[in-house]
VEXGUGU-503204 format. One record per residue: y, x, z of N, C-alpha, C, O in turn. Coordinates in steps of 0.05 Angstrom, whole numbers, plus 5000, padded with zeros to 4 digits. Layout:
n_north / n_east / n_up / ca_north / ca_east / ca_up / c_north / c_east / c_up / o_north / o_east / o_up
Y / X / Z / Y / X / Z / Y / X / Z / Y / X / Z
...
***
This chain:
n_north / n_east / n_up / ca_north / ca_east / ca_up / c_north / c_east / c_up / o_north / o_east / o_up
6930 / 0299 / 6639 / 6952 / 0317 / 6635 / 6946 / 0345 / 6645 / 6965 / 0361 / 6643
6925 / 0353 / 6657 / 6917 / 0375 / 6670 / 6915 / 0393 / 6641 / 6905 / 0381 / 6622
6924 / 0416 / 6637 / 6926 / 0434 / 6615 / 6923 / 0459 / 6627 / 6943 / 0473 / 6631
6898 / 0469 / 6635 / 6893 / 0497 / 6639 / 6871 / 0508 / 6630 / 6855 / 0491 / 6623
6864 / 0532 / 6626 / 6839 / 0542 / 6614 / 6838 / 0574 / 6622 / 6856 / 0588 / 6633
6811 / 0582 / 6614 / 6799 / 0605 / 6611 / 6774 / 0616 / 6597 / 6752 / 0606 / 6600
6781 / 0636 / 6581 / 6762 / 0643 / 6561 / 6753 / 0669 / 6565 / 6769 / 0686 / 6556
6725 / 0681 / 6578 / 6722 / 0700 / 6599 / 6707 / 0720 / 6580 / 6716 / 0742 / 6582
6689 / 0718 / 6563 / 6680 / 0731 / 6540 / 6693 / 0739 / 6517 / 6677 / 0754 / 6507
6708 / 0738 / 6507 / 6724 / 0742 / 6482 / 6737 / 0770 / 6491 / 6743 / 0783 / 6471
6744 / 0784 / 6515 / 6759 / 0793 / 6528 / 6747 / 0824 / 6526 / 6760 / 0845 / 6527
6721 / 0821 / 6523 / 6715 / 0846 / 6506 / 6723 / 0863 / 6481 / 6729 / 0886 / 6478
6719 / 0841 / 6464 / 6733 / 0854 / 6437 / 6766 / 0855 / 6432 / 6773 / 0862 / 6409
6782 / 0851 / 6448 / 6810 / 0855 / 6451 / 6819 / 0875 / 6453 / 6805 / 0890 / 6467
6848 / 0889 / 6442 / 6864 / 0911 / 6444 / 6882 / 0898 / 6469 / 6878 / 0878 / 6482
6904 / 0918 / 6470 / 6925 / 0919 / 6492 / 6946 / 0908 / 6468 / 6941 / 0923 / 6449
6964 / 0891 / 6462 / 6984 / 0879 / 6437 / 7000 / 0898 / 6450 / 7000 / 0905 / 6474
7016 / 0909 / 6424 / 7039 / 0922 / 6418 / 7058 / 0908 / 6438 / 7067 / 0917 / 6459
7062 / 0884 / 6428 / 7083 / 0873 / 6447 / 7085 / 0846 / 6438 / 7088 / 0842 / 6414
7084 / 0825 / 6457 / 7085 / 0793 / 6449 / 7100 / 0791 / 6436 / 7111 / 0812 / 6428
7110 / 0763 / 6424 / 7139 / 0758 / 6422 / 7142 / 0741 / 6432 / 7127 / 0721 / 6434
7173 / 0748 / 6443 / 7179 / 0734 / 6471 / 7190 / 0714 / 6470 / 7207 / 0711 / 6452
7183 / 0689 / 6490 / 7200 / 0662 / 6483 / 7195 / 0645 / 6502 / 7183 / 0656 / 6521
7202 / 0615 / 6508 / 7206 / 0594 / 6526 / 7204 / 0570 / 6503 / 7216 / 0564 / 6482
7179 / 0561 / 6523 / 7164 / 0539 / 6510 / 7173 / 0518 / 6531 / 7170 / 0526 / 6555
7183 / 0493 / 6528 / 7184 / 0469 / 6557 / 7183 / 0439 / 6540 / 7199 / 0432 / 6523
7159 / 0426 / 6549 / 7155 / 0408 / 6542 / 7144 / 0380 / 6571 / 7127 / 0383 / 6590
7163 / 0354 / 6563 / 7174 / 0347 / 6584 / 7150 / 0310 / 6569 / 7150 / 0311 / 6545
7141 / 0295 / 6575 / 7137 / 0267 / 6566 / 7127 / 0253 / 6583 / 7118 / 0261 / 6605
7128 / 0224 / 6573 / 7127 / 0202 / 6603 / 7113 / 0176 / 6582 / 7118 / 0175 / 6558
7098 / 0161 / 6592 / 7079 / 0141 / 6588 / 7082 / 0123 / 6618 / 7094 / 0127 / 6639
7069 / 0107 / 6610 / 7072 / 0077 / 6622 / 7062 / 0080 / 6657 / 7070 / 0070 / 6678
7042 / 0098 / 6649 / 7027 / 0108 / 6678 / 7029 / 0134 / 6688 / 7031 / 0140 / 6711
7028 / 0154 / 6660 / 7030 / 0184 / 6664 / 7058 / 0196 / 6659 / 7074 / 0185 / 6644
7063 / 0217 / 6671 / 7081 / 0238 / 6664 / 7084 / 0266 / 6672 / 7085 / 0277 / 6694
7085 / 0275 / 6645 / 7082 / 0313 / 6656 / 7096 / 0334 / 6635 / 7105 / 0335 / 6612
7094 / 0348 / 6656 / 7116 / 0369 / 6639 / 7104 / 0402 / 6630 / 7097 / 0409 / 6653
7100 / 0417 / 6619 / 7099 / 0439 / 6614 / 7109 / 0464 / 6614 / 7129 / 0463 / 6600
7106 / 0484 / 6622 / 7120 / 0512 / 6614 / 7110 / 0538 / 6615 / 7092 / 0547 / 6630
7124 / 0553 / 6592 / 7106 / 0572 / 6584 / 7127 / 0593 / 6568 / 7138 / 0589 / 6547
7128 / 0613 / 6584 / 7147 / 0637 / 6579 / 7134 / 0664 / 6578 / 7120 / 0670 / 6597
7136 / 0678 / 6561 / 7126 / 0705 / 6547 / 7143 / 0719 / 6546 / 7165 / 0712 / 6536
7135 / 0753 / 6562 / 7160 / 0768 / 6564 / 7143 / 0798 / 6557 / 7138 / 0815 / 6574
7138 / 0800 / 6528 / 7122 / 0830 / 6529 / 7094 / 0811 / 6519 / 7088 / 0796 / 6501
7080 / 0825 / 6549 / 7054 / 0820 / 6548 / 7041 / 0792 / 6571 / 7020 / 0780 / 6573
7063 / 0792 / 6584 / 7062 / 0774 / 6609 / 7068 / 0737 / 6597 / 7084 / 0728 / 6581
7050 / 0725 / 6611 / 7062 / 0693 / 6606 / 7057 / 0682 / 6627 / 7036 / 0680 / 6639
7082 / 0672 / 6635 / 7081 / 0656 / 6655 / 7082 / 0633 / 6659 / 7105 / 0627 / 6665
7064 / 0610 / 6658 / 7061 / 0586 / 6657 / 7052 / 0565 / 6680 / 7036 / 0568 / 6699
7070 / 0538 / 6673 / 7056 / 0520 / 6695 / 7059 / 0491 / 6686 / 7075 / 0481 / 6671
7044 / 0482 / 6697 / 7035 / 0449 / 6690 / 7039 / 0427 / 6706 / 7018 / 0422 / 6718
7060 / 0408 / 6713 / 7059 / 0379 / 6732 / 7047 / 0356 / 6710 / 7048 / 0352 / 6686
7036 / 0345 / 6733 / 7030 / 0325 / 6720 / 7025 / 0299 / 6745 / 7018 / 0300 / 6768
7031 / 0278 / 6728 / 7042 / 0255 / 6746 / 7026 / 0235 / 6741 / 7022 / 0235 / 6717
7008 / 0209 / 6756 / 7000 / 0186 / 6748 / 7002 / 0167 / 6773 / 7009 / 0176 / 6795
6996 / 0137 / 6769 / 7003 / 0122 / 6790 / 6975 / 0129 / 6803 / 6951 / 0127 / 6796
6992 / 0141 / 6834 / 6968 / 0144 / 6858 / 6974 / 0176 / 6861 / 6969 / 0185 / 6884
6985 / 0196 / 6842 / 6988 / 0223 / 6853 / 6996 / 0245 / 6829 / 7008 / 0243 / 6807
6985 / 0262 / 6840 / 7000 / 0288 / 6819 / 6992 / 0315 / 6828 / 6991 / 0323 / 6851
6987 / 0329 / 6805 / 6979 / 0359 / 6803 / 7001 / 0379 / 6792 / 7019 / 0374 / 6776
6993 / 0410 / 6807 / 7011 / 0420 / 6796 / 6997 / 0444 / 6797 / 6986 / 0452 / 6818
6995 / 0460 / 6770 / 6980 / 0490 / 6766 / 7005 / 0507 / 6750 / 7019 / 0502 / 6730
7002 / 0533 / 6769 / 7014 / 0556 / 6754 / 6995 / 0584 / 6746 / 6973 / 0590 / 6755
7008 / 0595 / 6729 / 6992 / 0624 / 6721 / 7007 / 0643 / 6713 / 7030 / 0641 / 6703
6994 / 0666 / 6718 / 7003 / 0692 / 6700 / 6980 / 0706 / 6689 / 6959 / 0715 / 6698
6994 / 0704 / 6660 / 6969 / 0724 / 6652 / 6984 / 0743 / 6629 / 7007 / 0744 / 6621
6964 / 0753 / 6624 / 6965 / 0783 / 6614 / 6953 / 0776 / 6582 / 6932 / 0765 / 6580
6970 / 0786 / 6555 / 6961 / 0782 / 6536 / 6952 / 0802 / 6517 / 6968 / 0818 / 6508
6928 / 0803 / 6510 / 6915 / 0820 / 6483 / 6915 / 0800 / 6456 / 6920 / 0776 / 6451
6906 / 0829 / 6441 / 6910 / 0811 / 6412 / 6884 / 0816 / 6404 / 6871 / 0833 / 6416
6874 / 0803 / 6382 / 6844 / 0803 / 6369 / 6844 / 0804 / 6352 / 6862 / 0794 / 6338
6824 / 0818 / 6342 / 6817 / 0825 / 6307 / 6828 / 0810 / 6294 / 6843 / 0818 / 6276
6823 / 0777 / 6300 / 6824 / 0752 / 6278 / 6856 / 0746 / 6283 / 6861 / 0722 / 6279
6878 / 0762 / 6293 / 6903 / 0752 / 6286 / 6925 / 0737 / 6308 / 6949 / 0735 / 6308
6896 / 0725 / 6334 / 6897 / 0711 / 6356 / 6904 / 0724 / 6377 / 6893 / 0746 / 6383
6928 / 0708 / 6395 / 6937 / 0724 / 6417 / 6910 / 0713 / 6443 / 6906 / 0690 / 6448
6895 / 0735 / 6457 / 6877 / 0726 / 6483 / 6901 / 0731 / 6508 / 6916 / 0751 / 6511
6900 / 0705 / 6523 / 6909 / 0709 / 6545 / 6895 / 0701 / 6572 / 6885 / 0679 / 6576
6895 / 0727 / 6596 / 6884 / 0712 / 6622 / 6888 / 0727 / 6647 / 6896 / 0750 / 6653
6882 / 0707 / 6660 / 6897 / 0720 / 6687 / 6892 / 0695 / 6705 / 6880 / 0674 / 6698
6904 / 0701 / 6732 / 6900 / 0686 / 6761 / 6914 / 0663 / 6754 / 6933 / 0664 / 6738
6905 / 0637 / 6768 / 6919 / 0611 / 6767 / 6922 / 0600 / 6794 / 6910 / 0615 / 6810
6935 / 0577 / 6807 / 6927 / 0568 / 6827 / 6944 / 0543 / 6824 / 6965 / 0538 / 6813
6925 / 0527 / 6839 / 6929 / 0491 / 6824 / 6933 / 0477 / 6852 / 6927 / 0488 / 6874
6940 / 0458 / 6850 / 6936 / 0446 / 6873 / 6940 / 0408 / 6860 / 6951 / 0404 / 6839
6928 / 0379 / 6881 / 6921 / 0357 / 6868 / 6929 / 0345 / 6900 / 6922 / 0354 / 6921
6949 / 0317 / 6895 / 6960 / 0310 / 6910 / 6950 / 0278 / 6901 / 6953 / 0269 / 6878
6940 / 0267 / 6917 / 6930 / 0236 / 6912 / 6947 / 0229 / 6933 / 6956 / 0245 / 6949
6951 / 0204 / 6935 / 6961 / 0187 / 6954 / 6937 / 0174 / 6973 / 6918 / 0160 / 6966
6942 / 0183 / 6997 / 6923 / 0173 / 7024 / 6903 / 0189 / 7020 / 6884 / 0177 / 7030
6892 / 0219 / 7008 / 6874 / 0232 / 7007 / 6888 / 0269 / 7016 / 6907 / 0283 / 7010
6865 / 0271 / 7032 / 6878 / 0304 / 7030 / 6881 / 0314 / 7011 / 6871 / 0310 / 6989
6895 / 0326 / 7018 / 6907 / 0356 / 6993 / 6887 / 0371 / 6986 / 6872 / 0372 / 7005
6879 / 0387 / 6962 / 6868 / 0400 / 6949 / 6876 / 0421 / 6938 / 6889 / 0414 / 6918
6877 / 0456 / 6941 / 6892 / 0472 / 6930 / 6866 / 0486 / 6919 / 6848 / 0481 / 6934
6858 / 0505 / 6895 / 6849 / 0526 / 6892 / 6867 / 0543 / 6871 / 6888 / 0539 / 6858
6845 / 0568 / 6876 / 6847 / 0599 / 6863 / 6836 / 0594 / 6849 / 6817 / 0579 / 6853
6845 / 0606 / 6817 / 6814 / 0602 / 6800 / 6831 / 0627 / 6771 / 6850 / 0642 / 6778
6824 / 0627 / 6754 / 6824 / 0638 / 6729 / 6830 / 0624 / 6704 / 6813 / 0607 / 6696
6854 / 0628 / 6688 / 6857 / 0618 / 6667 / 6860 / 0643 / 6644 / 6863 / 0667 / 6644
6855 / 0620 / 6622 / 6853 / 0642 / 6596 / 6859 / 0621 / 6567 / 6848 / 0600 / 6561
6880 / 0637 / 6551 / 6878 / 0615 / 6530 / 6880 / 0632 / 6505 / 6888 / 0655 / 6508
6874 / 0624 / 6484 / 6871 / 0634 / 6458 / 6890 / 0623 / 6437 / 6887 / 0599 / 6435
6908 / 0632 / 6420 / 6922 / 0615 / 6419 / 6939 / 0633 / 6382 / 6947 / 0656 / 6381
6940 / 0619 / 6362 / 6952 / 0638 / 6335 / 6976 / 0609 / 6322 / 6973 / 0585 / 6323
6990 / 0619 / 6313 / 7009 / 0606 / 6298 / 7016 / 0622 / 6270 / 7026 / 0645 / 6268
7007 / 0604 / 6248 / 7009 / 0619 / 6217 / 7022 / 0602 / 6195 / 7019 / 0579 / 6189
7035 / 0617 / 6185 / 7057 / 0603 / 6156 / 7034 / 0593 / 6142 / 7011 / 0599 / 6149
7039 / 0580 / 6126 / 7021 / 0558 / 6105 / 7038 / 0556 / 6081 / 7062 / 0562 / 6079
7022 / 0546 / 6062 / 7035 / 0538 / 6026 / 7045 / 0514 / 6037 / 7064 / 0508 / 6022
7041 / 0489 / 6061 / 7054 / 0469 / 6068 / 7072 / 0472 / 6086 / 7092 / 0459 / 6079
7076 / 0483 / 6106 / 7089 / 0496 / 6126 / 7084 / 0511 / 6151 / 7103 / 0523 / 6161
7064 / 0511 / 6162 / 7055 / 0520 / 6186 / 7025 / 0505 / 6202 / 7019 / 0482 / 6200
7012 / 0521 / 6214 / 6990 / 0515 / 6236 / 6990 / 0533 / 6258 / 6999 / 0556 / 6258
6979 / 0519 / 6280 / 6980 / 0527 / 6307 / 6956 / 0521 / 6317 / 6951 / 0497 / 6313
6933 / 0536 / 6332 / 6910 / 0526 / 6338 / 6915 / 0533 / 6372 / 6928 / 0554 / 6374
6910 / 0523 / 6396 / 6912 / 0538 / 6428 / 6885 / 0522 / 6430 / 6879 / 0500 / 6421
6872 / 0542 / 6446 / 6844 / 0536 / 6467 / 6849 / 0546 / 6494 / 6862 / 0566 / 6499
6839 / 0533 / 6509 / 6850 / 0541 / 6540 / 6830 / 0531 / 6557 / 6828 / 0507 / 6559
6809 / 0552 / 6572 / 6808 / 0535 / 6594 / 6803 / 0546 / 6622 / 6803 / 0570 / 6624
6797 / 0531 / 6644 / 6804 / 0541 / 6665 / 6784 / 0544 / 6692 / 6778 / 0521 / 6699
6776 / 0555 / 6702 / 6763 / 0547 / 6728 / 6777 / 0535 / 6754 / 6771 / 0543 / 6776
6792 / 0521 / 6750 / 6809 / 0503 / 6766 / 6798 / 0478 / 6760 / 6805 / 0469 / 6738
6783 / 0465 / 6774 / 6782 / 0438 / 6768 / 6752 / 0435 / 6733 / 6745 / 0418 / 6717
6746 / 0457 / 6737 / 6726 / 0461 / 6706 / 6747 / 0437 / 6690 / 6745 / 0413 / 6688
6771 / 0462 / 6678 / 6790 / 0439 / 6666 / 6791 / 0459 / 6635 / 6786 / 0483 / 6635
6798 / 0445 / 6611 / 6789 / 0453 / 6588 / 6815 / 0439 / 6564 / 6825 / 0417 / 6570
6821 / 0447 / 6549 / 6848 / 0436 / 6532 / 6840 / 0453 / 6502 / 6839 / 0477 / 6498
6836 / 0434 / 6484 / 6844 / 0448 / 6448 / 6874 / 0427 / 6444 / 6886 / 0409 / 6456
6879 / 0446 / 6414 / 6898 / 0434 / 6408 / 6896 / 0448 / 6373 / 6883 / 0468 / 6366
6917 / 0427 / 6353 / 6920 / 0433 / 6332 / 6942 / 0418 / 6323 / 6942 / 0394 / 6324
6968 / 0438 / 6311 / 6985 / 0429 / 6302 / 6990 / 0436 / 6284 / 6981 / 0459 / 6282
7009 / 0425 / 6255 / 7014 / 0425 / 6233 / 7047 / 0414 / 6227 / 7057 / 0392 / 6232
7059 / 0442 / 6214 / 7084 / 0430 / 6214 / 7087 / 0435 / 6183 / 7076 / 0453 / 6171
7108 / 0411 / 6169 / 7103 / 0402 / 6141 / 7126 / 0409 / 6130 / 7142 / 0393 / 6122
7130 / 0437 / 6128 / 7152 / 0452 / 6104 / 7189 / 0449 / 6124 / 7196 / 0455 / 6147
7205 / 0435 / 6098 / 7230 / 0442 / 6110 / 7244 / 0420 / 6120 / 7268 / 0419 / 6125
7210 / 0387 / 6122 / 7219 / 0362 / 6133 / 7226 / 0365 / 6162 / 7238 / 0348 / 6175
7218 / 0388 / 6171 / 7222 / 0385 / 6205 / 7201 / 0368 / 6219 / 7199 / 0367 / 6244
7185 / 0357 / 6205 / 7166 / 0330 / 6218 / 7134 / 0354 / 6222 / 7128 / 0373 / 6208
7118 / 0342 / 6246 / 7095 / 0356 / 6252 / 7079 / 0339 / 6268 / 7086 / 0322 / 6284
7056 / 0347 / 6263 / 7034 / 0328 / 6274 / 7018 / 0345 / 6290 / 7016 / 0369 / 6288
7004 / 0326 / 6310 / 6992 / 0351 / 6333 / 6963 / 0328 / 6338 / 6964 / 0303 / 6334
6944 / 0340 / 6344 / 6926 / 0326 / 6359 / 6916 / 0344 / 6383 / 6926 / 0367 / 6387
6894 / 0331 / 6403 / 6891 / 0349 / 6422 / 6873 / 0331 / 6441 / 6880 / 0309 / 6447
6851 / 0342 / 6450 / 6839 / 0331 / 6467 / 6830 / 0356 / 6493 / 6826 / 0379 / 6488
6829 / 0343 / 6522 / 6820 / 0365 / 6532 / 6802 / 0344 / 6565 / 6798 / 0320 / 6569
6798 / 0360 / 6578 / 6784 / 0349 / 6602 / 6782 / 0360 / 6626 / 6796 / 0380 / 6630
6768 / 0353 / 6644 / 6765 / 0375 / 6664 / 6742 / 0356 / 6686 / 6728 / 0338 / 6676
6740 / 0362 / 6715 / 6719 / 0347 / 6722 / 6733 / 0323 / 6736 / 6719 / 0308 / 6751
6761 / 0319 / 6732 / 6776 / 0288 / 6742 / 6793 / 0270 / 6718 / 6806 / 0250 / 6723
6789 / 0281 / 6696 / 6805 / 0278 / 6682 / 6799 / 0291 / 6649 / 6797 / 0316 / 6646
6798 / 0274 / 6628 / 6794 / 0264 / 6602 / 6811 / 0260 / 6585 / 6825 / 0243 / 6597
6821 / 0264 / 6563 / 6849 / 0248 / 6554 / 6839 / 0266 / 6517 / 6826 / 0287 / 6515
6855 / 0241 / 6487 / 6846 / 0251 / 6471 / 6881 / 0235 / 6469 / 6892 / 0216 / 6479
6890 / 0258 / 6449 / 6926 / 0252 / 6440 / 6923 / 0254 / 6406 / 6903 / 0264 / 6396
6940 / 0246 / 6394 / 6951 / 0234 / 6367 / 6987 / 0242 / 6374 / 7002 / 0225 / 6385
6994 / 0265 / 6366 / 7025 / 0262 / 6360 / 7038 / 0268 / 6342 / 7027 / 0279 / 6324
7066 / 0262 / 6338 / 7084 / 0265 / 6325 / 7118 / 0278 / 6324 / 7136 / 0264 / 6333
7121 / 0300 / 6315 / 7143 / 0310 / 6325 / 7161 / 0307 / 6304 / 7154 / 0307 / 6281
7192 / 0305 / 6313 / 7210 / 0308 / 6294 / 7224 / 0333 / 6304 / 7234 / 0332 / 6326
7225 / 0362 / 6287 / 7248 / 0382 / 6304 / 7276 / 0379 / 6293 / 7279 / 0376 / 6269
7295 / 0379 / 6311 / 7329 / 0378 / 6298 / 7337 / 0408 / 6304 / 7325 / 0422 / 6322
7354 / 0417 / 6290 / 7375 / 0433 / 6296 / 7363 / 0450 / 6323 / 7353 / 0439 / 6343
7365 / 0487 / 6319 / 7356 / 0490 / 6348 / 7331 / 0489 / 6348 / 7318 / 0482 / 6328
7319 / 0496 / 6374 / 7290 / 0494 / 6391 / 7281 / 0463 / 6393 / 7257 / 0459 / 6396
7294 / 0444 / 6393 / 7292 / 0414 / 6405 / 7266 / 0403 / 6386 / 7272 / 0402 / 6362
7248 / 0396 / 6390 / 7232 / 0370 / 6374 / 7237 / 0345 / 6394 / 7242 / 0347 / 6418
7235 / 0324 / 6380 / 7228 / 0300 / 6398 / 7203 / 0300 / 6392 / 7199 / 0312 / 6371
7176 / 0286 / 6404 / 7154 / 0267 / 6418 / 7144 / 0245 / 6413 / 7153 / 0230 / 6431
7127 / 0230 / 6395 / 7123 / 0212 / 6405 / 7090 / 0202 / 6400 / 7084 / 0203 / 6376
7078 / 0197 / 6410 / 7042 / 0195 / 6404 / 7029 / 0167 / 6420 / 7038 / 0148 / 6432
7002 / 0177 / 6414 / 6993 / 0155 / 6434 / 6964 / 0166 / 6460 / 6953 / 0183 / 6446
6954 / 0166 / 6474 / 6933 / 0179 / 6491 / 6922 / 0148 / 6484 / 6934 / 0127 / 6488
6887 / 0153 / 6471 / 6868 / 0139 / 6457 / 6853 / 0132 / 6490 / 6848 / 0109 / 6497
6848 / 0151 / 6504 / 6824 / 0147 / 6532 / 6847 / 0125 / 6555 / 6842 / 0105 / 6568
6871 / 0140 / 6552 / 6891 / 0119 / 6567 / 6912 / 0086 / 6554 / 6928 / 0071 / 6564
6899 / 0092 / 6526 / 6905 / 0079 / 6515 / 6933 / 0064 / 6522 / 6938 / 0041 / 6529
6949 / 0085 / 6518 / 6985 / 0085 / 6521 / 6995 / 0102 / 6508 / 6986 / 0124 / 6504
7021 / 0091 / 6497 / 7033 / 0106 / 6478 / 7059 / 0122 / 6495 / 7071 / 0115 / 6516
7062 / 0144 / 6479 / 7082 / 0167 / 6503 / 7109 / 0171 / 6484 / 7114 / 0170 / 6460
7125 / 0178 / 6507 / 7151 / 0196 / 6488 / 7157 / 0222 / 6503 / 7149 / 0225 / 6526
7174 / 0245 / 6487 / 7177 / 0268 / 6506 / 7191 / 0278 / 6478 / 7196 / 0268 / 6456
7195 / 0304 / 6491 / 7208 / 0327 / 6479 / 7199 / 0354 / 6487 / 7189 / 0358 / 6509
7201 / 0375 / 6465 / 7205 / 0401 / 6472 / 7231 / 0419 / 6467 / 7252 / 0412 / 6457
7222 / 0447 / 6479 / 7246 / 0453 / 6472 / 7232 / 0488 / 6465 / 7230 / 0501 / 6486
7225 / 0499 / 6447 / 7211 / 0525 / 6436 / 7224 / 0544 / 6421 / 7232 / 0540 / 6399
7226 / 0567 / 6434 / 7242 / 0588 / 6423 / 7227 / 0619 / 6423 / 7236 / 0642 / 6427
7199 / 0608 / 6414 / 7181 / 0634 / 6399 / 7179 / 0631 / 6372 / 7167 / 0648 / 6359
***
């Protein structure tokens, strides 16, 4: 469930963006062993994001701010300072400093929509893709996503339904943990 990144090269060919568009992303899901939650708020050029995440034996928790440009190809670059910290049960505590950065475009389609995010991080050499697809005026969307880092592995299969509002429900399966999850979001970019 670790979801952080940084992308340290790309950062050359970037402008300063006019101005984000601003919104609150919160996504919340729980599995048999795991559970973690998400957030991710854009105000301008600023995003401020953070990550819990829960399994039997302990839990992590990373925040960030970063700073967003835009790129030739359409894609918002974001990066900036992070700091994480990893709580095991009967083991010391673990905090670092490190750098995140994610890359990230959302585009209308003749079907309904795509979303591509790359992220990764020097916290933990932790790393996250993602690809989502939402299917016209069914409300229904499919996501896949695999990401890693140096404690942690995970490859997802999901499924969203959105109602009324910001709300989707959740529901997929993690293939490496081989458990199926439920959750929700709640997205208003």
């Amino acid at each position: 469930m670790k979801i952080t990144a940084s992308l340290g090269a790309a950062a050359l060919a970037l402008t300063p963006l006019a101005a984000l568009a601003d919104g609150t992303f919160v996504q919340i899901e729980q599995a048999n062993t795991t559970a973690g939650a998400v957030l991710a708020v854009t105000r301008n050029r600023l995003n401020y994001g953070g990550v819990v995440s829960h399994w039997d034996g302990g839990y992590s928790v990373v925040g960030s701010v970063l700073y967003g440009f835009d790129t030739p190809f359409g894609a918002n670059f974001k990066v900036g300072p992070a700091l994480g910290g990893v709580y095991n049960d009967g083991e010391e505590d673990e905090y670092e400093i490190g750098v995140r950065a994610s890359l990230d475009r959302w585009m209308p389609t003749d079907w309904g929509s795509f979303y591509y995010l790359a992220e990764v991080s020097s916290i933990d050499n932790s790393w996250f893709l993602l690809a989502s697809s939402g299917w016209g005026d069914s409300g229904f969307g499919t996501e896949v996503s695999t990401g890693g880092s140096d404690s942690y592995s995970e490859t997802t299969l999901a499924v969203s339904k959105h109602y009324d509002g910001p709300v989707s429900l959740r529901i997929g399966y993690r293939f490496e943990a081989a458990e199926y999850f439920i959750g929700f979001s709640v997205n208003t970019f």
